[in-house]
C-alpha positions as a Markdown table, in Angstrom:
| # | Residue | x | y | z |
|---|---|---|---|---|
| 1 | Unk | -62.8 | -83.8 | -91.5 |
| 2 | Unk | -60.6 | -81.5 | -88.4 |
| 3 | Unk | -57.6 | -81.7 | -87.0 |
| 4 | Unk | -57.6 | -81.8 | -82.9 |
| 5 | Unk | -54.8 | -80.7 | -80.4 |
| 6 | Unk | -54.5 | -83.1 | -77.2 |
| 7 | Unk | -52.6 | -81.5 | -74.9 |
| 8 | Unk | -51.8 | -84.7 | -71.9 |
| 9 | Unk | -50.3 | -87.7 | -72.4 |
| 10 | Unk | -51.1 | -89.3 | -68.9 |
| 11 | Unk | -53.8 | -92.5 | -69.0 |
| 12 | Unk | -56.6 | -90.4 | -70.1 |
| 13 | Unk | -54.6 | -88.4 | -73.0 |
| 14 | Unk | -53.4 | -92.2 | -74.5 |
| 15 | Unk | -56.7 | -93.2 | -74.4 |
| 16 | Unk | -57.9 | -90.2 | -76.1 |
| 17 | Unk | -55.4 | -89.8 | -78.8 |
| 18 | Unk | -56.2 | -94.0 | -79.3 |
| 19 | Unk | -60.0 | -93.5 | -79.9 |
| 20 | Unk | -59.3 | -91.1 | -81.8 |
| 21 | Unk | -57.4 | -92.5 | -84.2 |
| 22 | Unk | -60.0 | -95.1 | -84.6 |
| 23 | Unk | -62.4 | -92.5 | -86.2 |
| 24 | Unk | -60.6 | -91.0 | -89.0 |
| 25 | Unk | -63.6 | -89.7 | -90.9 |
| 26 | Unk | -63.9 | -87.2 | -88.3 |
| 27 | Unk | -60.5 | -87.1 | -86.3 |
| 28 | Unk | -58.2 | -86.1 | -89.8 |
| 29 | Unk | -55.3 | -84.9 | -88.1 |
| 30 | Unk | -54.4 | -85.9 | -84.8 |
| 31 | Unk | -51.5 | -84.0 | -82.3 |
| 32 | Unk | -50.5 | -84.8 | -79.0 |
| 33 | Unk | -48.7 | -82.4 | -77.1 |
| 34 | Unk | -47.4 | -82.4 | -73.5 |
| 35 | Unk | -44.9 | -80.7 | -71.0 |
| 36 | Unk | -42.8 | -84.0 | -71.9 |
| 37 | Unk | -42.8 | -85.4 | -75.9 |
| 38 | Unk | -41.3 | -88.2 | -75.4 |
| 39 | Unk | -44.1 | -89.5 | -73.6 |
| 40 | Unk | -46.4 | -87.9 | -76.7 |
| 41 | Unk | -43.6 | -90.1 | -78.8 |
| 42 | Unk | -44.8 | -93.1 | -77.1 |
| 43 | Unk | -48.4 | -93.0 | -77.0 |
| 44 | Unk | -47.8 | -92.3 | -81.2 |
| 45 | Unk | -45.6 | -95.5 | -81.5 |
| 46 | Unk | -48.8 | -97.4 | -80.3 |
| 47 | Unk | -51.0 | -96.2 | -83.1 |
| 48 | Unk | -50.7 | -97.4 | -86.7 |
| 49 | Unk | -51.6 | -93.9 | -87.6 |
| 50 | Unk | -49.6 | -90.8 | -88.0 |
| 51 | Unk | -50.2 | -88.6 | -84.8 |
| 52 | Unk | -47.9 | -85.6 | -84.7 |
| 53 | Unk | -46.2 | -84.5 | -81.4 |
| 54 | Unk | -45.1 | -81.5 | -79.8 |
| 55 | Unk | -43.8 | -80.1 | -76.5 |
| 56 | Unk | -45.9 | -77.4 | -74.6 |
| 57 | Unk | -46.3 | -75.9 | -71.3 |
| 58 | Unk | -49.6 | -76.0 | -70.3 |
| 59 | Unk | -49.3 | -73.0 | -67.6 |
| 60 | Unk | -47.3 | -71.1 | -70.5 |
| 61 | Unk | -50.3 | -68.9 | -72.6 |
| 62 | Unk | -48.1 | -67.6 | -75.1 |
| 63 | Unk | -46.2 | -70.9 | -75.6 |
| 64 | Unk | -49.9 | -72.5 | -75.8 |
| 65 | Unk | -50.8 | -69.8 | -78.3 |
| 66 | Unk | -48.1 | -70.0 | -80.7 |
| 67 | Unk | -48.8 | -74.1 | -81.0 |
| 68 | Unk | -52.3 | -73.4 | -81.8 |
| 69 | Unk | -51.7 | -71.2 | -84.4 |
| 70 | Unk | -48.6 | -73.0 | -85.7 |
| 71 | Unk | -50.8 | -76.0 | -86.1 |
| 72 | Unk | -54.4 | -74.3 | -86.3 |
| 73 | Unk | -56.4 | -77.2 | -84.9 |
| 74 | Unk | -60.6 | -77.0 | -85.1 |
| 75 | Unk | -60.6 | -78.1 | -81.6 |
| 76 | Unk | -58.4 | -78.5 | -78.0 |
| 77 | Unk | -58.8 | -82.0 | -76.0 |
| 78 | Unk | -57.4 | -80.8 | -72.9 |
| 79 | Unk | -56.8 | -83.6 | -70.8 |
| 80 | Unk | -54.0 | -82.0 | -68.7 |
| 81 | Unk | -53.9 | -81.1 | -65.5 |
| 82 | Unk | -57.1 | -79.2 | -64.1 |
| 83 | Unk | -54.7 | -76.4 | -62.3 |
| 84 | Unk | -54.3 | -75.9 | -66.2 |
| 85 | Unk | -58.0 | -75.4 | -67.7 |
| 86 | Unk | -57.9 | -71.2 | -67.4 |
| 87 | Unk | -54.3 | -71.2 | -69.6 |
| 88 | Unk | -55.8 | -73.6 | -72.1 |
| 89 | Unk | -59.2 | -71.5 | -72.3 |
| 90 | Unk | -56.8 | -68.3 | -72.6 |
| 91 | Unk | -54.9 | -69.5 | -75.3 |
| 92 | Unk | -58.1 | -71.0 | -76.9 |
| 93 | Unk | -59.7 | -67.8 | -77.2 |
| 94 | Unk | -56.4 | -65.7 | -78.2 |
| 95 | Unk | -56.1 | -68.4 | -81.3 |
| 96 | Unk | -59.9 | -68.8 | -82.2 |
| 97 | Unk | -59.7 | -72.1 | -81.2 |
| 98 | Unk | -62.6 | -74.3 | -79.8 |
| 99 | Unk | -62.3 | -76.1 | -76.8 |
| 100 | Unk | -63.0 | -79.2 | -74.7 |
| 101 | Unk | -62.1 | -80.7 | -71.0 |
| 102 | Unk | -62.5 | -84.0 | -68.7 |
| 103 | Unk | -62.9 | -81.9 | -65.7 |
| 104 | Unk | -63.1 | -78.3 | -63.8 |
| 105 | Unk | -60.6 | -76.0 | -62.5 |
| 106 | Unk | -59.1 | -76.6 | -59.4 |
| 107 | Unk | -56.3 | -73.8 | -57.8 |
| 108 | Unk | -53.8 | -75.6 | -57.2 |
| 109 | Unk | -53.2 | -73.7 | -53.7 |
| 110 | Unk | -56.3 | -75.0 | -52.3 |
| 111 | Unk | -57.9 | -78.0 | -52.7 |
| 112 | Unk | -61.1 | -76.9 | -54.0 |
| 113 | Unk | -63.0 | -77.5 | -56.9 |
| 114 | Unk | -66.1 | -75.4 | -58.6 |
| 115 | Unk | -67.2 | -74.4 | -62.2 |
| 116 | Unk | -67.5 | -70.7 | -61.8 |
| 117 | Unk | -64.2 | -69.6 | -62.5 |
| 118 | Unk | -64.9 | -71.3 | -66.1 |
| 119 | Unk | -68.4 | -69.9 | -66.2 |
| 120 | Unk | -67.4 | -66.6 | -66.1 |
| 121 | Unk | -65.6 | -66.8 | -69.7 |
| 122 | Unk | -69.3 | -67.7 | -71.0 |
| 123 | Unk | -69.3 | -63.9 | -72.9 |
| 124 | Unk | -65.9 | -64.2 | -74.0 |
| 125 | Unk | -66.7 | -67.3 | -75.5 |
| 126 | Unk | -70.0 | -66.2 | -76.7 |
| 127 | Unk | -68.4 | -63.1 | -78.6 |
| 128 | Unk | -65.8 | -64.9 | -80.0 |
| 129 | Unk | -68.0 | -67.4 | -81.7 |
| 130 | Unk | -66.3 | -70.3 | -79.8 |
| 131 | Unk | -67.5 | -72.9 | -77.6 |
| 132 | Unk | -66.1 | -74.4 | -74.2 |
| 133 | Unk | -67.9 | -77.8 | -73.5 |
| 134 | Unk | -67.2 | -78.6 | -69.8 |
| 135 | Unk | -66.7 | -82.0 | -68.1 |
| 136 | Unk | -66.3 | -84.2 | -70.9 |
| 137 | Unk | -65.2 | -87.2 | -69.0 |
| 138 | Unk | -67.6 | -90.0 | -67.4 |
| 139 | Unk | -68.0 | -88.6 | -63.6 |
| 140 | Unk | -68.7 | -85.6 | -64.9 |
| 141 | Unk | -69.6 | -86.0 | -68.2 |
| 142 | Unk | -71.4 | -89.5 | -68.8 |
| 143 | Unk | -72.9 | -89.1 | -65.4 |
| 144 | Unk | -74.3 | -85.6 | -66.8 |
| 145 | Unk | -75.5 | -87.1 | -69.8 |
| 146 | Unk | -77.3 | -89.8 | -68.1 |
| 147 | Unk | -79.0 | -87.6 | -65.8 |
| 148 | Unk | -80.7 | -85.5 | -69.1 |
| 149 | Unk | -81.1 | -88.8 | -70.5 |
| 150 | Unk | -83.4 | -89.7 | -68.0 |
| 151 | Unk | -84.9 | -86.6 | -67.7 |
| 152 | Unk | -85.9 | -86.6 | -71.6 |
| 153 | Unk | -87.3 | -89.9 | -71.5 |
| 154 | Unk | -88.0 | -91.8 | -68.4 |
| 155 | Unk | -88.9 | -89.0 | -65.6 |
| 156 | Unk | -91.0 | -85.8 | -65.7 |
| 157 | Unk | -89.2 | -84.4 | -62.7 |
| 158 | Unk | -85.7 | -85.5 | -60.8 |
| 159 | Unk | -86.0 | -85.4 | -57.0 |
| 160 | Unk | -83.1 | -87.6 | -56.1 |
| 161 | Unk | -80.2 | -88.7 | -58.0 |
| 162 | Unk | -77.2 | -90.3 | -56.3 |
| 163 | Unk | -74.0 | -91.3 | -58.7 |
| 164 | Unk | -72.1 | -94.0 | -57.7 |
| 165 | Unk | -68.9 | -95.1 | -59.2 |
| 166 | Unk | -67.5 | -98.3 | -58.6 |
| 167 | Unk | -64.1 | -99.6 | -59.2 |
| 168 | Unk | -63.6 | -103.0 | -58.4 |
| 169 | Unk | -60.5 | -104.0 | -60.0 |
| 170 | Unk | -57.1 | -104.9 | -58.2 |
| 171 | Unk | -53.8 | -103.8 | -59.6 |
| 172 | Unk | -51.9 | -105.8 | -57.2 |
| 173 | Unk | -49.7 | -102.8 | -55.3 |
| 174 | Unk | -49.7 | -102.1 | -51.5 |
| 175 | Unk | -51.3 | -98.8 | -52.4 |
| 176 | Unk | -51.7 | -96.7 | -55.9 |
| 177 | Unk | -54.0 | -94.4 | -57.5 |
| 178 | Unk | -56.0 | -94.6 | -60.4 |
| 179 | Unk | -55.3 | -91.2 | -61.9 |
| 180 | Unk | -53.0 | -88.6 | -61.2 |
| 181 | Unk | -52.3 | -88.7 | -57.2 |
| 182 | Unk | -52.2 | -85.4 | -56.6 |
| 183 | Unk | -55.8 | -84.6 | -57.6 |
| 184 | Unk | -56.9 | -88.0 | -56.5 |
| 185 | Unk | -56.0 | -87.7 | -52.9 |
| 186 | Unk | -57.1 | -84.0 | -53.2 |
| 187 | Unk | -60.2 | -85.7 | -53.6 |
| 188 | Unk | -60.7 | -88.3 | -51.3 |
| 189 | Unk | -59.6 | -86.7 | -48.3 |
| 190 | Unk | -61.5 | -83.2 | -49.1 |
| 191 | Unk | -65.2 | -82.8 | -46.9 |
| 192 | Unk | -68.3 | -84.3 | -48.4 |
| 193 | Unk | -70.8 | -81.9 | -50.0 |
| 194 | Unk | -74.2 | -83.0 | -51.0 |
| 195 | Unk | -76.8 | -80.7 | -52.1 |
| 196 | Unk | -80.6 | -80.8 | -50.3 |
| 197 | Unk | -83.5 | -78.9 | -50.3 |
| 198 | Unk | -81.7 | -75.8 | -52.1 |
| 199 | Unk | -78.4 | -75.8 | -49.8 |
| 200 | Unk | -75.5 | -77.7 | -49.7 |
| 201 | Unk | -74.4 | -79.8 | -46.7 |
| 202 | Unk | -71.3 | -80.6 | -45.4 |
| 203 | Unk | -70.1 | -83.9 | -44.1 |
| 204 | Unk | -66.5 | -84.9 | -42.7 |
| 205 | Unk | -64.2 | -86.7 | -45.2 |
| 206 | Unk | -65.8 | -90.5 | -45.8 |
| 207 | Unk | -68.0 | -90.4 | -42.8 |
| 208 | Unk | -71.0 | -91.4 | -44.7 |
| 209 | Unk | -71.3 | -94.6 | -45.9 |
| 210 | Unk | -73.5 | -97.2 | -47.1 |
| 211 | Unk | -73.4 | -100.5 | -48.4 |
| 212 | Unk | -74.9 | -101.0 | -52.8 |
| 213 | Unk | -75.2 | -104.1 | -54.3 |
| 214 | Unk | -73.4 | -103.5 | -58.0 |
| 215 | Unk | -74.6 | -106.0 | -61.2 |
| 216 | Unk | -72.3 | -107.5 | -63.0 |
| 217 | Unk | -71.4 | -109.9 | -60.3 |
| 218 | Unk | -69.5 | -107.2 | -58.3 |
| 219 | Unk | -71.8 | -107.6 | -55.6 |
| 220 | Unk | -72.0 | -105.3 | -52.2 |
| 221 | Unk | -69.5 | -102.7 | -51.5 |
| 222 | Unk | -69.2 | -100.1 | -49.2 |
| 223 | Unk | -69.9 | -97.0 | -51.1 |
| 224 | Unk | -68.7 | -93.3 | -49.2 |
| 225 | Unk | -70.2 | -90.1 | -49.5 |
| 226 | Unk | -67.8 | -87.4 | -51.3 |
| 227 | Unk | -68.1 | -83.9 | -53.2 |
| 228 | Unk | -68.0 | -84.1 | -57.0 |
| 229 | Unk | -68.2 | -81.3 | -59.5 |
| 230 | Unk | -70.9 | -82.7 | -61.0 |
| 231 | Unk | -73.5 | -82.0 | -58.5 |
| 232 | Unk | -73.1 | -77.9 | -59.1 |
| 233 | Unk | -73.6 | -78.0 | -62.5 |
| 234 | Unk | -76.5 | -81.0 | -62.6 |
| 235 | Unk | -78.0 | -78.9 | -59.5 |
| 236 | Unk | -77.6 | -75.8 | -61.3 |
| 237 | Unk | -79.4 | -77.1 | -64.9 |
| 238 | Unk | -82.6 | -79.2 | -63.0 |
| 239 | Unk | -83.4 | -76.6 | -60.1 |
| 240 | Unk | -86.4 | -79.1 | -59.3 |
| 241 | Unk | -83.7 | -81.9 | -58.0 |
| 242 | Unk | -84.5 | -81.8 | -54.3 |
| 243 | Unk | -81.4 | -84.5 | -53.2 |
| 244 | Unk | -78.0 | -84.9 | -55.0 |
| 245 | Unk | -75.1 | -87.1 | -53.8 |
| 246 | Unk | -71.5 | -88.7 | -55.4 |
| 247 | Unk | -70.7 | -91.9 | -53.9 |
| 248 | Unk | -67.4 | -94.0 | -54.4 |
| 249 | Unk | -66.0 | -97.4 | -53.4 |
| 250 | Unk | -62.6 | -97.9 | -51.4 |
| 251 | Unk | -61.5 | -100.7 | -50.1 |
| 252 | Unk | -60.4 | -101.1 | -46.6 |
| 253 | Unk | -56.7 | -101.4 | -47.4 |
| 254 | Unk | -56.6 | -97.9 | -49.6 |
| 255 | Unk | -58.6 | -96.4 | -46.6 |
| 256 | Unk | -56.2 | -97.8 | -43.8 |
| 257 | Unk | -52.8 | -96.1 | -46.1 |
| 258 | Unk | -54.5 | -93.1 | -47.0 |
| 259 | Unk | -55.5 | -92.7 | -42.9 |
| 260 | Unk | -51.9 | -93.3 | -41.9 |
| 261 | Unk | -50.6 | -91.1 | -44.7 |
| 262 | Unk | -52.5 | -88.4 | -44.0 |
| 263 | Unk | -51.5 | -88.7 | -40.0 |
| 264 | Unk | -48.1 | -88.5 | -41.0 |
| 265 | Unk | -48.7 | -85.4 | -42.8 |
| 266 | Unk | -48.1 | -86.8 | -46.8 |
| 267 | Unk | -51.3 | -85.8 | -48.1 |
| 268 | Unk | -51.2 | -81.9 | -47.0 |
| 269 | Unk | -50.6 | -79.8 | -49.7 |
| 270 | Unk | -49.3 | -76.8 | -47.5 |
| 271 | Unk | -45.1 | -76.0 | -48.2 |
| 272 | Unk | -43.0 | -77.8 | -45.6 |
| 273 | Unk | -38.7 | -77.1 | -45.1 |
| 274 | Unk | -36.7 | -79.9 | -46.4 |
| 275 | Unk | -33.0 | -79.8 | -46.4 |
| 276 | Unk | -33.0 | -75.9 | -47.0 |
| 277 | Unk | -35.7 | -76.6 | -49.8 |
| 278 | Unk | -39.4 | -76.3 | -49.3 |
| 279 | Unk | -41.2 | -78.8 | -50.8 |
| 280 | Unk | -45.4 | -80.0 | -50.7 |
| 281 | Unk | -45.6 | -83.5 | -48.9 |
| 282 | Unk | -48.5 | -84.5 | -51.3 |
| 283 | Unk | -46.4 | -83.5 | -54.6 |
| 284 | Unk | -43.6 | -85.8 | -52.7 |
| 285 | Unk | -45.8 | -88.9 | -52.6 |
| 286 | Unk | -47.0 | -88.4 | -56.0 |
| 287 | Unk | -43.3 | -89.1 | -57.0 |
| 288 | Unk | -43.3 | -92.3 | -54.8 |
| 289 | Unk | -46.4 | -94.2 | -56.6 |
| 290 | Unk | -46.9 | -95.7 | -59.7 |
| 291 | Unk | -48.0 | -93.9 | -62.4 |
| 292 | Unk | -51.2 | -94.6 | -63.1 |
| 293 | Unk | -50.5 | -95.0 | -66.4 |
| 294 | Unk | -48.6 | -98.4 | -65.2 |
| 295 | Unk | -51.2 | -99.9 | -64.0 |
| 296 | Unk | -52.9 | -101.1 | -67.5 |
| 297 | Unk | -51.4 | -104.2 | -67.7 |
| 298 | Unk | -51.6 | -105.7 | -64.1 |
| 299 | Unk | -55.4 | -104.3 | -63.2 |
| 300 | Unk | -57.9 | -107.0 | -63.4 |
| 301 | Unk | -61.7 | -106.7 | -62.7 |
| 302 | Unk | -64.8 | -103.7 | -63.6 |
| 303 | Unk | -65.8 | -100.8 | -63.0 |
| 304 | Unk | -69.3 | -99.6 | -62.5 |
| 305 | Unk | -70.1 | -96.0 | -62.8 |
| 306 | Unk | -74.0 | -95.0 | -62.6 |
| 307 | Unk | -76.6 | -92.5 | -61.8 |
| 308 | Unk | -79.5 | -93.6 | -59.5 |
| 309 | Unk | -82.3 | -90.8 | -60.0 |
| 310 | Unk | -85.7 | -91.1 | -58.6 |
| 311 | Unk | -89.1 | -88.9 | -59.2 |
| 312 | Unk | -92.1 | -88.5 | -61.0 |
| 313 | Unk | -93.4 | -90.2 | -64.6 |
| 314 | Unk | -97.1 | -89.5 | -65.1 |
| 315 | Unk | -97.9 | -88.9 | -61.5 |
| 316 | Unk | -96.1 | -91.7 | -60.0 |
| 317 | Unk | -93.1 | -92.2 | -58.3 |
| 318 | Unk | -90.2 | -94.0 | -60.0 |
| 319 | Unk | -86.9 | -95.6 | -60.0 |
| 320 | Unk | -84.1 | -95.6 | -62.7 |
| 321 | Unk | -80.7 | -97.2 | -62.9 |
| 322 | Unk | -78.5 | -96.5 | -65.2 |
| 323 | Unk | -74.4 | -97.6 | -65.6 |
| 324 | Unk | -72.3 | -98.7 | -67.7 |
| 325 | Unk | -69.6 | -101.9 | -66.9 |
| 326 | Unk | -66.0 | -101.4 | -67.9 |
| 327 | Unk | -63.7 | -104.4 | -67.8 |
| 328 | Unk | -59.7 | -103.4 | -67.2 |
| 329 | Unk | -58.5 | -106.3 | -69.1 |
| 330 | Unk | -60.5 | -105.5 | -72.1 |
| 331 | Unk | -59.8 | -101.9 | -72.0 |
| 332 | Unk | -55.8 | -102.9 | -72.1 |
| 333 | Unk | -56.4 | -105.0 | -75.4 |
| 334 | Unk | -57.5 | -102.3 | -76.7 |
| 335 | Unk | -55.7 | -99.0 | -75.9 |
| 336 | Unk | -53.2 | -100.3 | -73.5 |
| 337 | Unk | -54.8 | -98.8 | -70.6 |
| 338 | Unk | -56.4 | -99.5 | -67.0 |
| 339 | Unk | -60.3 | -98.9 | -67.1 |
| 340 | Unk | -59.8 | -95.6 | -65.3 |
| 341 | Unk | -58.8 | -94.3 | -68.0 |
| 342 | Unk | -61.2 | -95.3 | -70.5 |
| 343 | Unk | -64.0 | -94.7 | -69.0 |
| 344 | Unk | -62.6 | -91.1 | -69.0 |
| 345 | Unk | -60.8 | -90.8 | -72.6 |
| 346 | Unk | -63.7 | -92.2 | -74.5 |
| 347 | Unk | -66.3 | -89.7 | -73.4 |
| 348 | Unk | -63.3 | -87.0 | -74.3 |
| 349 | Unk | -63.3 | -88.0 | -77.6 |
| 350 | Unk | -67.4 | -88.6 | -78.3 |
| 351 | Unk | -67.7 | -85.0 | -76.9 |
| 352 | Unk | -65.2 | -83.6 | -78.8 |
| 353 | Unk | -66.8 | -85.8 | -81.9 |
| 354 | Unk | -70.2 | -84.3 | -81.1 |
| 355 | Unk | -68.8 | -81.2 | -81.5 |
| 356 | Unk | -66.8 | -80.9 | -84.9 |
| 357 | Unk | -70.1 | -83.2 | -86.4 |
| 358 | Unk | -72.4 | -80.0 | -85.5 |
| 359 | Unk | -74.3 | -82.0 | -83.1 |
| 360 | Unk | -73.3 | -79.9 | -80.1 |
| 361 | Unk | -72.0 | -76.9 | -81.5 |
| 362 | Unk | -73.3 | -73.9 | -80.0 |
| 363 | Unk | -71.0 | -70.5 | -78.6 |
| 364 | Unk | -70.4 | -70.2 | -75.1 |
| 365 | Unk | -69.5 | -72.5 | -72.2 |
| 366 | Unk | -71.3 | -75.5 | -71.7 |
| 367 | Unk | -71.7 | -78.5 | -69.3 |
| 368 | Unk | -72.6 | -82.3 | -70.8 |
| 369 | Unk | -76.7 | -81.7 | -69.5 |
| 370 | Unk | -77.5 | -78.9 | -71.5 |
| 371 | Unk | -76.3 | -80.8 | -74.8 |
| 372 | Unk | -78.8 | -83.3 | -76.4 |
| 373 | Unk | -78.1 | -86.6 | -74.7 |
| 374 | Unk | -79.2 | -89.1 | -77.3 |
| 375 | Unk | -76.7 | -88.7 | -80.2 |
| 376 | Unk | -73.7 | -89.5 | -77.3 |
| 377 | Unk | -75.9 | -91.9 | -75.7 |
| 378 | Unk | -76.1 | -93.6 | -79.2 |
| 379 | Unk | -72.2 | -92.9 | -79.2 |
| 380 | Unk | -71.3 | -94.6 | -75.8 |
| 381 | Unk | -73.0 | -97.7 | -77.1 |
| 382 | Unk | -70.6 | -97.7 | -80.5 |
| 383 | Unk | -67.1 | -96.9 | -79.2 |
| 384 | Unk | -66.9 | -99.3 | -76.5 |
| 385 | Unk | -69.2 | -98.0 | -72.9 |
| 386 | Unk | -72.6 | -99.2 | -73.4 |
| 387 | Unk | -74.9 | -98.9 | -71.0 |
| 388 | Unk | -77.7 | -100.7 | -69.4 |
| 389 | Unk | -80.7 | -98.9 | -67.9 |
| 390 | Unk | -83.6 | -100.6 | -65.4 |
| 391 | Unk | -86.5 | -99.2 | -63.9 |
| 392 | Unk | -88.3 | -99.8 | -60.9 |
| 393 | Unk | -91.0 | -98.6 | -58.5 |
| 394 | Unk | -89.6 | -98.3 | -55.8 |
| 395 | Unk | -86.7 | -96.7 | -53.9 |
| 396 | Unk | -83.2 | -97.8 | -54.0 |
| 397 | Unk | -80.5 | -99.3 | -51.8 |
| 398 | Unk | -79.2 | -95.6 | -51.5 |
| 399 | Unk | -82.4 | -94.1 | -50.2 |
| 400 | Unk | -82.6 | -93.0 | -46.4 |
């Protein structure tokens, strides 16, 4: 039916080009493309497929350009790095190309996240008859699309949502990350931002914390307040949304090495002199730690990513719980990767599915919540993260 461009082949880019594969009434053609190909080369050799690889830059438009229109995909999967999102959307634009991310742009100068650099190419997209869906990962992306869901069917008006993601597995090391470590301890050790009453708030890094009680048999865990992209966009699309919070699980051993790290100075991403050289202490760590991509076969355990949202049906005040369970084991008999991953590349491909079927095809720039949940709701369900959804009528763990 199309032919799609990947350009990553981290955790999340095998994943994707794996789903993929799996759906070849829609997904035709398949290339992979990366800064390295033999890693492309690799994720290929996995899949008893043909998937075509090639070698790009991802900060290099014209190098970008001329693969698009040597290969003239329908549609870019870009699950590289998010310093790279602008040069992708550039390219996409100069080649006619549609396009698709897992998550925002971040300058990769400051650790700083926000859509509006994207949202200001809505006209370009617009004019050129193309369309940019944003987010198209789980947290954001499912997390979106769960928060419409309920909206559409279970609650007449949002006034709290907290998403809370859970990883519970164990991949054995000392210390790793999950996903790239750059952008993962970007993360982590940037301020909390929550939004209330029409403002956002501030809070040091992981200074608020709580304790949820996961299904699944995961049980309690500490759960710490953090800023995700998600909450500008979902804030932004349901104004009436009076509360909005990310929360995330650590344990107390990643906690005590990130604490030490970061008193030693390895997670600043400002230039220090090394041996005549000037080098960033956080891009130095990054080449200490496993990939994440080798984590897949030594990860046991879940994950459990959900939105909590509570407000109004019919005049009364309600509860809903919705998540999805990811096991790390299963998700490595199948694509040969950690959960982390999954949970990310199949929402990458069921967006970018959505999208050559007609179901979300619209021109502009986009986030997950303004799309129709239900056909990807139905789609989660069929390509491996179903969900479970329960209702209640009263408030949460998470509530104040």
């Amino acid at each position: 039916m199309a032919k799609v461009l990947i350009i990553g082949a981290g955790g999340v880019g095998g994943v994707v080009t794996h789903k993929c594969a799996q759906v070849p009434e829609v997904f035709s053609e398949i290339v992979l493309a990366s800064r390295t190909e033999a890693k492309c080369k690799a994720i290929a050799a996995q899949i008893d497929r043909p998937i075509k690889t090639a070698q790009v830059d991802a900060d290099n438009v014209p190098e970008l350009v001329a693969l698009l229109e040597r290969e003239k995909p329908q549609l870019v999967i870009n699950v590289a790095l998010p310093y790279q999102d602008l040069t992708i959307m550039d390219a996409c634009l100069e080649a006619g190309i549609h396009y698709l991310d897992t998550a925002n742009y971040e300058p990769p100068g400051e650790a700083k996240f926000e859509y509006s650099w994207q949202w200001k190419y809505q006209d370009k997209f617009k004019n050129a008859d193309l369309m940019a869906l944003l987010g198209s990962g789980f947290d954001p992306g499912v997390t979106n699309v769960y928060t419409a869901y309920i909206k559409k069917h279970y609650l007449d008006e949002i006034h709290y949502l907290d998403i809370i993601d859970c990883n519970a597995g164990d991949h054995g090391y000392a210390f790793a990350t999950n996903f790239n470590p750059e952008i993962n301890i970007r993360e982590v050790t940037a301020k909390g931002r929550y939004w209330q009453d029409g403002d956002w708030r501030e809070t040091e890094p992981l200074s608020e914390k709580r304790s949820f009680d996961f299904p699944a048999g995961i049980g309690p865990k500490n759960i710490y307040l953090m800023y995700h992209e998600e909450l500008e966009s979902i804030t932004k699309h349901f104004p009436e949304i009076k509360r909005a919070r990310f929360w995330m699980t650590f344990s107390d051993n990643y906690l005590k090495h990130l604490e030490v790290l970061g008193n030693v100075g390895m997670t600043s991403i400002e230039p220090v002199e090394f041996e005549g050289k000037e080098i960033i202490p956080l891009q130095f760590l990054k080449a200490l730690l496993p990939d994440p991509a080798s984590l897949g076969p030594r990860t046991k355990g879940k994950t459990c990513i959900g939105c909590v949202a509570r407000g109004i049906k019919d005049g009364k005040e309600k509860t809903v719980y919705i998540y999805n369970i990811c096991d790390h084991e299963e998700c490595y008999r199948e694509v040969q990767s950690q959960a982390i991953s999954y949970t990310t590349g199949v929402p990458a491909m069921i967006g970018a599915k959505m999208m050559l079927e007609g179901k979300w095809m619209e021109a502009g720039v986009w986030n997950m919540e303004q799309m129709d949940p239900d056909p990807f709701m139905a789609d989660l369900n069929e390509y491996g993260l179903p969900w479970e959804i329960h209702t209640v009528n009263e408030p949460t763990a998470v509530d104040d």
